[in-house]
C-alpha positions in Angstrom: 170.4 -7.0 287.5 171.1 -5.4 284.3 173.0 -2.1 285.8 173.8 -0.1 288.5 173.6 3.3 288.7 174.3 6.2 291.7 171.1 7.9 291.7 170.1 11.0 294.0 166.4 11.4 294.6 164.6 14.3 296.4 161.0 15.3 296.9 160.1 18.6 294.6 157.7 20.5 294.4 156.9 21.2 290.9 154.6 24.6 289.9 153.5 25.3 286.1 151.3 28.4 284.9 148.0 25.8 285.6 149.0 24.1 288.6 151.2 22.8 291.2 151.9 18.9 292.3 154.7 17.2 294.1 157.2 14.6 292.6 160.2 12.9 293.4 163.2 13.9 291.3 166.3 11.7 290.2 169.6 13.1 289.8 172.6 11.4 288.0 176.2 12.1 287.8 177.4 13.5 284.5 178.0 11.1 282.2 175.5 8.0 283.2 172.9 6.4 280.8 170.1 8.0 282.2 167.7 4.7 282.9 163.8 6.8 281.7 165.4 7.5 278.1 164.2 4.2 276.3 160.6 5.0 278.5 160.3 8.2 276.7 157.7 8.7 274.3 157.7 12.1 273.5 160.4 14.9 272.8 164.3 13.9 272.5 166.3 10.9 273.8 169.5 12.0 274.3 170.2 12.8 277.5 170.1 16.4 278.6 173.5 18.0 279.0 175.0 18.8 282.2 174.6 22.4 283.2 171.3 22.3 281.2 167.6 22.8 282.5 166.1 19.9 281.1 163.8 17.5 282.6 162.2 14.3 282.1 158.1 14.6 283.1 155.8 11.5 283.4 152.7 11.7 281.3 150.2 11.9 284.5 152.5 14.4 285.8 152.7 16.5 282.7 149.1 16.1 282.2 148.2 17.5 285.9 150.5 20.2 285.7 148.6 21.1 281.9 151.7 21.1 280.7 153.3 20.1 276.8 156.8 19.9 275.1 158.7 23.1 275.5 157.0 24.5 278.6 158.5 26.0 281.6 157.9 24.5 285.2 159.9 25.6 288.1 160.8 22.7 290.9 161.1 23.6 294.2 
């Protein structure tokens, strides 16, 4: 065991201007390390501030939903 985070997860529904798909969200409390940013292979790696409407797409999920960098999704 390297860490150990409180993590909330939640089935979404995520809908983009191509597509819509289902996912499972993670949540962390302000302030943790988020565990996907050394993952990331595209776009920032800090971690998004609280408050902010940021997320963290996987590449088969970004790809389904036809979406890139910068677009919107909405998660239900």
């Amino acid at each position: 065991v390297k860490r150990v985070a409180p993590l909330t997860t939640a089935e979404v529904v995520l809908q983009s201007a191509h597509n819509v798909s289902v996912g499972v969200m993670l949540g962390l409390l302000p302030g943790e390390q988020d565990p996907l940013l050394p993952f990331i292979e595209q776009g920032s790696r800090t971690v998004p501030a609280a408050g902010s409407y940021q997320v963290i797409v996987g590449a088969q999920l970004a790809n389904q939903l036809g979406v890139q960098l910068g677009d919107k999704i909405r998660l239900m």
